[in-house]
Backbone as ProteinMPNN parsed JSONL, in Angstrom:
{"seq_chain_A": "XXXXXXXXXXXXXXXXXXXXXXXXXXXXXXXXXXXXXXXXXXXXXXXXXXXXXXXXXXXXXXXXXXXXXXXXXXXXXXXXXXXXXXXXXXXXXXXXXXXXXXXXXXXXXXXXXXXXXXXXXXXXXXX", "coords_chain_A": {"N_chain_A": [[-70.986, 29.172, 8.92], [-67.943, 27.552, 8.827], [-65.543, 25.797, 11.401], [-62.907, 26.495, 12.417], [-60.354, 24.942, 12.029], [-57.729, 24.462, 12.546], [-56.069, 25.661, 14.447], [-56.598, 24.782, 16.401], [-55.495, 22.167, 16.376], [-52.453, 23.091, 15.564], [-51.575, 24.209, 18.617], [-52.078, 22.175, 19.789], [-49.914, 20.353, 18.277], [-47.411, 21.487, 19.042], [-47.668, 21.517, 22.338], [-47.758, 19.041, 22.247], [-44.771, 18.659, 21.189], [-43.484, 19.629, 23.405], [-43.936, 18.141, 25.018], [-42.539, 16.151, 24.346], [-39.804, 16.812, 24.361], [-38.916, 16.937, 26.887], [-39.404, 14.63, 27.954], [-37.507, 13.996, 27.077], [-35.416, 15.326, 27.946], [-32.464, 14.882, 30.633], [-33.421, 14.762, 33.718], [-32.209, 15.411, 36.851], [-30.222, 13.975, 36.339], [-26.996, 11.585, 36.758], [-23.325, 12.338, 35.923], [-21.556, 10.417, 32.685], [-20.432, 8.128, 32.955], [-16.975, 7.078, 32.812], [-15.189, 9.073, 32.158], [-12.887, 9.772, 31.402], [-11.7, 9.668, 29.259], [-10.645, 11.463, 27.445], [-7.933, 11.112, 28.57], [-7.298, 8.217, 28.355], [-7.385, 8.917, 25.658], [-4.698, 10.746, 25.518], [-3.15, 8.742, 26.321], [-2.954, 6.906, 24.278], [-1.936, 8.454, 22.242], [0.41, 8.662, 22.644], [1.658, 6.183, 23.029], [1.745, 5.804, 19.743], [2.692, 7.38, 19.712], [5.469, 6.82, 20.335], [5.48, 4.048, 19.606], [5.738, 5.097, 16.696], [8.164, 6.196, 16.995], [10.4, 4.238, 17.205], [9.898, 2.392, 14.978], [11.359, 3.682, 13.462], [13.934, 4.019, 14.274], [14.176, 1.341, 14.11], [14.136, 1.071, 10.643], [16.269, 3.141, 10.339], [18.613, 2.181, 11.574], [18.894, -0.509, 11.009], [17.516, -1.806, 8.618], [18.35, -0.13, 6.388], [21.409, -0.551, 7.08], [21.452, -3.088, 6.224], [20.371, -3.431, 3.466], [22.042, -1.339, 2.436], [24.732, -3.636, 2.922], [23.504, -5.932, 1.457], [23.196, -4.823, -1.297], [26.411, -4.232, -1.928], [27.11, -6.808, -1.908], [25.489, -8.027, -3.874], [26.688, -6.754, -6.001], [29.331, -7.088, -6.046], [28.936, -9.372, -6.488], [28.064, -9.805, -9.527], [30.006, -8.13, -10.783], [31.727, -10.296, -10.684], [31.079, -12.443, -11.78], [30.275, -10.45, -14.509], [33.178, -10.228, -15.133], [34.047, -12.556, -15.46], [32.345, -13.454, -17.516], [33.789, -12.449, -19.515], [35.965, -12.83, -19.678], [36.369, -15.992, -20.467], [34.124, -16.0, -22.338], [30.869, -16.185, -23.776], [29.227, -19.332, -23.973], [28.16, -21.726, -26.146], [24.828, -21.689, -26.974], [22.763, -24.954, -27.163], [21.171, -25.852, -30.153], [18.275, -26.388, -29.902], [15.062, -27.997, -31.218], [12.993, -27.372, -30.636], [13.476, -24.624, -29.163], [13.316, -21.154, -29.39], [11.203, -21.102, -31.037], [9.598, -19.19, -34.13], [6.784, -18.481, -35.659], [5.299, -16.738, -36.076], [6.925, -13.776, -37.494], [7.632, -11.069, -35.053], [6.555, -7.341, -35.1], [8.616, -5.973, -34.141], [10.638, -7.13, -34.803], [13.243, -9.978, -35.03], [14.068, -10.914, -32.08], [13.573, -10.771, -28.396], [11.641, -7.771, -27.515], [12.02, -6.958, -25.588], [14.767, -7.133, -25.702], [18.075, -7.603, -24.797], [22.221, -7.17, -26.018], [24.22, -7.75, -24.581], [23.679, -9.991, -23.024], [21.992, -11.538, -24.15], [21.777, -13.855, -26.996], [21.923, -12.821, -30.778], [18.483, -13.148, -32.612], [18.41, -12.494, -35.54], [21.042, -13.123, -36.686], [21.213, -15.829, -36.286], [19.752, -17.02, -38.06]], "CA_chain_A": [[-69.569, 29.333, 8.941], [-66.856, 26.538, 9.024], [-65.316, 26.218, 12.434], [-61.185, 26.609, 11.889], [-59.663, 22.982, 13.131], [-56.213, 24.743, 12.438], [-55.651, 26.598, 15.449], [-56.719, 23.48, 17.859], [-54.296, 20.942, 15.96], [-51.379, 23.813, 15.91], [-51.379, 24.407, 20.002], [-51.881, 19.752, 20.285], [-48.718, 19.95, 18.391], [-46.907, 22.356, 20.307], [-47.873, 20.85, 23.467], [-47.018, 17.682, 22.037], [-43.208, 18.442, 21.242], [-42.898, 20.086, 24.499], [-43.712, 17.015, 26.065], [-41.424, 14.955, 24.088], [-38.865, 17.299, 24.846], [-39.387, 16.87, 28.428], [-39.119, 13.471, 28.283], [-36.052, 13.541, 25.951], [-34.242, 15.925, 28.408], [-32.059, 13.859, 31.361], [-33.497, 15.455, 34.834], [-31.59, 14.483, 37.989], [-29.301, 12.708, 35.91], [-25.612, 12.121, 36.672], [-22.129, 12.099, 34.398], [-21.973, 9.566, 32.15], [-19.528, 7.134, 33.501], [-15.739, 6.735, 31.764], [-14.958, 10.57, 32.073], [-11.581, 9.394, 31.336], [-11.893, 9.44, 27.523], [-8.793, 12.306, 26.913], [-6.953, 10.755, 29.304], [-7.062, 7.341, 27.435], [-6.457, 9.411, 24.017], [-3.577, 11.14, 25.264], [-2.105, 7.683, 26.113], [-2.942, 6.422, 22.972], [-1.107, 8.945, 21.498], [1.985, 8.809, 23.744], [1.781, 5.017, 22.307], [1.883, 6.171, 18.992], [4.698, 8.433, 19.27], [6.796, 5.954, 20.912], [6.014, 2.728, 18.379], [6.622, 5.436, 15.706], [9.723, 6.256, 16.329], [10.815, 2.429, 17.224], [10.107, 1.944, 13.699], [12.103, 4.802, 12.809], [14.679, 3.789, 13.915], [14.347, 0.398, 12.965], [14.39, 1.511, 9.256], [17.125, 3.476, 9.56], [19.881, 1.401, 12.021], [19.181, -1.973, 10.879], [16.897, -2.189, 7.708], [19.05, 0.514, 5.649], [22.589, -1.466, 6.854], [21.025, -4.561, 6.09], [20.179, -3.385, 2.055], [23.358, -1.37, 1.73], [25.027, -4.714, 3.114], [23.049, -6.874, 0.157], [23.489, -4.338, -2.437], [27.395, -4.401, -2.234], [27.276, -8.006, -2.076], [25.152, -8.016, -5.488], [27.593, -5.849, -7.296], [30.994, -7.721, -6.439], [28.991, -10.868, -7.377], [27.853, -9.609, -10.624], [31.202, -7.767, -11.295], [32.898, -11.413, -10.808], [30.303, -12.551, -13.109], [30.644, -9.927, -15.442], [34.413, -10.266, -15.788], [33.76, -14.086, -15.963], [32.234, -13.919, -19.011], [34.449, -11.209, -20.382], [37.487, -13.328, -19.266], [35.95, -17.096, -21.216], [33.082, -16.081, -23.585], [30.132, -17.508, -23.555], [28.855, -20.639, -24.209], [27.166, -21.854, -27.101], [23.361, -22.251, -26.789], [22.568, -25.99, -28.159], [20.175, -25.664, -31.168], [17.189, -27.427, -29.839], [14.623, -27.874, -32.219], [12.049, -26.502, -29.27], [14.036, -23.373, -28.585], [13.059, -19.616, -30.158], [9.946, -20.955, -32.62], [8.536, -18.274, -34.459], [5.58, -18.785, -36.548], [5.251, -15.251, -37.368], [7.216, -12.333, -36.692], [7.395, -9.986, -34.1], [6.61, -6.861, -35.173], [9.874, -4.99, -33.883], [11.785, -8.236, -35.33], [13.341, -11.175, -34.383], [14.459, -10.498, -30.82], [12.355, -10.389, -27.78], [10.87, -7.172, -27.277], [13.181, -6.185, -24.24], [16.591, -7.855, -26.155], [20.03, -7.199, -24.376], [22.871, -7.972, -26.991], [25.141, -8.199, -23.715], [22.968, -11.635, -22.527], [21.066, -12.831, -25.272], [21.569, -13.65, -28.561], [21.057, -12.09, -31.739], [18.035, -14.739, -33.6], [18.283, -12.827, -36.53], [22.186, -13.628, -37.326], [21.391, -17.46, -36.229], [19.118, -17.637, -39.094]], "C_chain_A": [[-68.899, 28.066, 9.44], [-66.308, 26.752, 10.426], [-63.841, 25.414, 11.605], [-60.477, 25.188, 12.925], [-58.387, 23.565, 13.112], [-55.879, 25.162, 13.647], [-55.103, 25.475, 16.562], [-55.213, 22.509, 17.751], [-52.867, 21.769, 15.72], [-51.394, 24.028, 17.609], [-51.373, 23.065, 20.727], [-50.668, 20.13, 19.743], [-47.41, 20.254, 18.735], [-46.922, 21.868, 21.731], [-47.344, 19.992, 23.075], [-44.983, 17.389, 22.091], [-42.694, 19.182, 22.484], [-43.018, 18.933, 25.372], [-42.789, 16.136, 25.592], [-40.102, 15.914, 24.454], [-38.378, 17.824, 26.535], [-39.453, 15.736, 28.93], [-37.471, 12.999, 27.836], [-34.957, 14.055, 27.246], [-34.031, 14.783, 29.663], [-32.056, 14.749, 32.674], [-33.054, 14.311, 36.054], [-30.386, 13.14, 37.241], [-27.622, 12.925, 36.54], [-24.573, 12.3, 36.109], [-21.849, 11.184, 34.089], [-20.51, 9.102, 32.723], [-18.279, 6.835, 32.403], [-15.154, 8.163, 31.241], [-13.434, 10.538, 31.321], [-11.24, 9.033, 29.604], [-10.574, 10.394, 27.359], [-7.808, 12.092, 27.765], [-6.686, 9.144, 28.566], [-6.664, 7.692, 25.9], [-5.213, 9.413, 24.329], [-2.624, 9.814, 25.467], [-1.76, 6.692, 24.584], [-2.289, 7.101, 21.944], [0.295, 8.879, 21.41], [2.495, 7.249, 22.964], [2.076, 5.154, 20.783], [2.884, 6.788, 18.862], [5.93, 7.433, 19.421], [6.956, 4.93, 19.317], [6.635, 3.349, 16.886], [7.967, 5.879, 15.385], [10.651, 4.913, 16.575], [10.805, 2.042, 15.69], [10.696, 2.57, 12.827], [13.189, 4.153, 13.119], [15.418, 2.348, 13.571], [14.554, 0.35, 11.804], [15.441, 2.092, 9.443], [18.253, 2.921, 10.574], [20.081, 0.071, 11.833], [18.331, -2.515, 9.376], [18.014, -1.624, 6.363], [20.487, -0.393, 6.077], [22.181, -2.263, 5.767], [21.184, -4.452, 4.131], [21.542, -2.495, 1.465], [24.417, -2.716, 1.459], [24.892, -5.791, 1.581], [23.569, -5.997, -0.985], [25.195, -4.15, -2.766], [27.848, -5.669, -2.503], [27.092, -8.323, -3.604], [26.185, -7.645, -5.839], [28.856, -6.376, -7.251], [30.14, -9.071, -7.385], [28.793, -10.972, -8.801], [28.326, -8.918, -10.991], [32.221, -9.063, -11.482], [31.948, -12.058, -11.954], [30.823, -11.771, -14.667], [31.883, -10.449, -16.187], [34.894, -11.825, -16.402], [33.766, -14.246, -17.422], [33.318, -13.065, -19.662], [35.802, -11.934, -20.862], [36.94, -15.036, -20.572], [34.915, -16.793, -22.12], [31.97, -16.413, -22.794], [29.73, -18.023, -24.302], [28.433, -20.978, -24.98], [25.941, -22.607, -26.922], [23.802, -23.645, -27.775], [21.084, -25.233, -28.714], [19.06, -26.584, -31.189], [16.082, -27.512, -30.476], [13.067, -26.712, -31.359], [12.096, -24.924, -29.078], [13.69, -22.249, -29.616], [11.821, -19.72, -31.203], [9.393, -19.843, -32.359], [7.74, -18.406, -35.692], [5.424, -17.57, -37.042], [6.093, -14.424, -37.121], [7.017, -11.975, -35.81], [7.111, -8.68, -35.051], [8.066, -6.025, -35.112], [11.273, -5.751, -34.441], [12.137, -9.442, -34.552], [13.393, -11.634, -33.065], [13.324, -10.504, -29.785], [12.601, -9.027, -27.516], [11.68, -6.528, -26.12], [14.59, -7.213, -24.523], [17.805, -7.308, -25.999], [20.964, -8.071, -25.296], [24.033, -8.503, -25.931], [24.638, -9.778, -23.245], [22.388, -12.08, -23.364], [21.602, -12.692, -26.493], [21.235, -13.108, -29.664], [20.23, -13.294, -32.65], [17.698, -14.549, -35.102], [19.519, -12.716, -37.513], [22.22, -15.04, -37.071], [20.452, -17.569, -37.006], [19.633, -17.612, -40.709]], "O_chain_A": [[-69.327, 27.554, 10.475], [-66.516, 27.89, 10.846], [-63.67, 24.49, 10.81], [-60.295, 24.824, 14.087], [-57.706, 22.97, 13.946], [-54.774, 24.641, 13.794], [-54.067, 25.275, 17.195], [-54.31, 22.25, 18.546], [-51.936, 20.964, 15.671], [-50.219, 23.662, 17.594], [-50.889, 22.811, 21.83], [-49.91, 20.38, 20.681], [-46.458, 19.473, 18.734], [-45.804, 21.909, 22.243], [-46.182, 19.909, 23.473], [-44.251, 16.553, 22.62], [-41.478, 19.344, 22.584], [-42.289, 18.767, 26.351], [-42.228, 15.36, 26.366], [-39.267, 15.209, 25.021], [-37.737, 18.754, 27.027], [-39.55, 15.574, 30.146], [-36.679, 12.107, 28.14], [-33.936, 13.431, 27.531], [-34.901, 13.943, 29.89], [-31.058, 15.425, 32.923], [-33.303, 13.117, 36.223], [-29.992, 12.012, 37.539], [-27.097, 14.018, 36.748], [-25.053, 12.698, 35.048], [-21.69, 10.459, 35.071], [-19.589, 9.908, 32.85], [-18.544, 6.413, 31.277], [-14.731, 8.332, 30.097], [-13.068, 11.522, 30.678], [-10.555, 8.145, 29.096], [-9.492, 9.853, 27.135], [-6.819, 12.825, 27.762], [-5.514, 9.047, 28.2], [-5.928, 7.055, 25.147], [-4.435, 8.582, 23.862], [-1.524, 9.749, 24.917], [-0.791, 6.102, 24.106], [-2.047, 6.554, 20.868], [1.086, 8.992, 20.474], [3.584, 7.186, 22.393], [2.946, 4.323, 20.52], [3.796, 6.74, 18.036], [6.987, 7.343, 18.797], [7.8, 4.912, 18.422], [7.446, 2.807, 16.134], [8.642, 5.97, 14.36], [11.686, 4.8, 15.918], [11.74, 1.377, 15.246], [10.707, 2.282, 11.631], [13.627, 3.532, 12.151], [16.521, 2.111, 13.079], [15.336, -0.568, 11.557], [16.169, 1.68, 8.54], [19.257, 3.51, 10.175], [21.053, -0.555, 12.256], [18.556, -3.68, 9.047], [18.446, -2.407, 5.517], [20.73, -1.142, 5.131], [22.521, -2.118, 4.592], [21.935, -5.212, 3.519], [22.063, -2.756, 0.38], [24.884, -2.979, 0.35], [25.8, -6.243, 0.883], [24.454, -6.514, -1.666], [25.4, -3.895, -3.953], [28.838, -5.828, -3.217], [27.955, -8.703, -4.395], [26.883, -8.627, -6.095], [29.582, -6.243, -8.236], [30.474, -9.578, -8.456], [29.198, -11.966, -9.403], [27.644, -8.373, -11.859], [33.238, -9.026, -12.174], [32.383, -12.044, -13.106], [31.47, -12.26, -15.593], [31.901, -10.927, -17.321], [35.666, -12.163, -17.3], [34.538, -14.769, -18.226], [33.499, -13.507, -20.797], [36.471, -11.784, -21.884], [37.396, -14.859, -21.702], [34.872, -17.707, -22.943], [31.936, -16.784, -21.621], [29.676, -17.548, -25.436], [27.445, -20.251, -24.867], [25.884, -23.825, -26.754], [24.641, -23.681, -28.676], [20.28, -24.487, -28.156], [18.812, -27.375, -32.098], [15.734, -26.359, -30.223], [12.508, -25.657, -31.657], [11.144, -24.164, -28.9], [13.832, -22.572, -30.795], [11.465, -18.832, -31.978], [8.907, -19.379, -31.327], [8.335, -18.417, -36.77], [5.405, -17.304, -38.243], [5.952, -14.224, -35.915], [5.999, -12.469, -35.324], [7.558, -8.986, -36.157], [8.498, -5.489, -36.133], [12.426, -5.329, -34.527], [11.479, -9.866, -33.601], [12.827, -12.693, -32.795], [12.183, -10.27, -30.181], [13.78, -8.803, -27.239], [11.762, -5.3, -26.082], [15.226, -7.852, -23.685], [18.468, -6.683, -26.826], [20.785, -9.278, -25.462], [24.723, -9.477, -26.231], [25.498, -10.656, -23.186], [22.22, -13.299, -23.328], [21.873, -11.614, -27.021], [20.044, -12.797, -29.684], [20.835, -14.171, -33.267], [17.161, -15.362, -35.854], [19.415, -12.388, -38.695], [23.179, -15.64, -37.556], [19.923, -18.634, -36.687], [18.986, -18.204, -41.572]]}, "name": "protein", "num_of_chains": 1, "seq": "XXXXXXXXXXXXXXXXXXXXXXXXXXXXXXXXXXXXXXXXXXXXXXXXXXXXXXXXXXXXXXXXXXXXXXXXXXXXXXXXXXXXXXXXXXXXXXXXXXXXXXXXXXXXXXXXXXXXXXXXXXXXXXX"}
């Protein structure tokens, strides 16, 4: 009869992880030093609340002026514009030999592709 090796090498490795778990555990130990961990969050939060609303209301008492400010500026200047041209014309492009070549078509026609008849030219009544 065979003699059973299983038994021996199941109760070694049993013993075995009881000793590593006996070395693993921390006897006589004391608390790990810097207990003070949710007491440094909550300031870190308190920091957070504050800079976010600093930037609150940065955006809205001095960033929002600031772009209403510009955006009324735009619109008189490009209403005095506007009426500019409205008031003299405009100008006649010179016919430089450089200016608008097209070798083939466009597809959609002569024009570029995003063509305002208020600012640009029409290039296929100057041909």
């Amino acid at each position: 009869m065979r003699p059973n090796h299983s038994a021996p090498s199941l109760t070694m490795s049993f013993a075995r992880s009881l000793a590593v778990a006996r070395v693993a555990r921390r006897s006589y130990s004391t608390a790990a030093e810097g207990g003070d961990y949710f007491a440094q969050k909550a300031v870190l939060k308190a920091h957070a609340a504050e800079t976010t609303e600093l930037w609150r209301k940065i955006s809205l008492y001095v960033c929002a002026p600031i772009i209403l400010v510009g955006a009324v500026y735009v619109k008189r200047a490009e209403d005095a514009h506007h009426a500019h041209l409205h008031e003299h014309g405009r100008t006649e492009v010179p016919a430089y030999q450089y200016l608008n070549i097209r070798n083939r078509p466009f597809p959609w026609g002569m024009n570029s592709l995003f063509w305002n008849p208020e600012t640009q030219r029409d290039m296929e009544k100057s041909e």
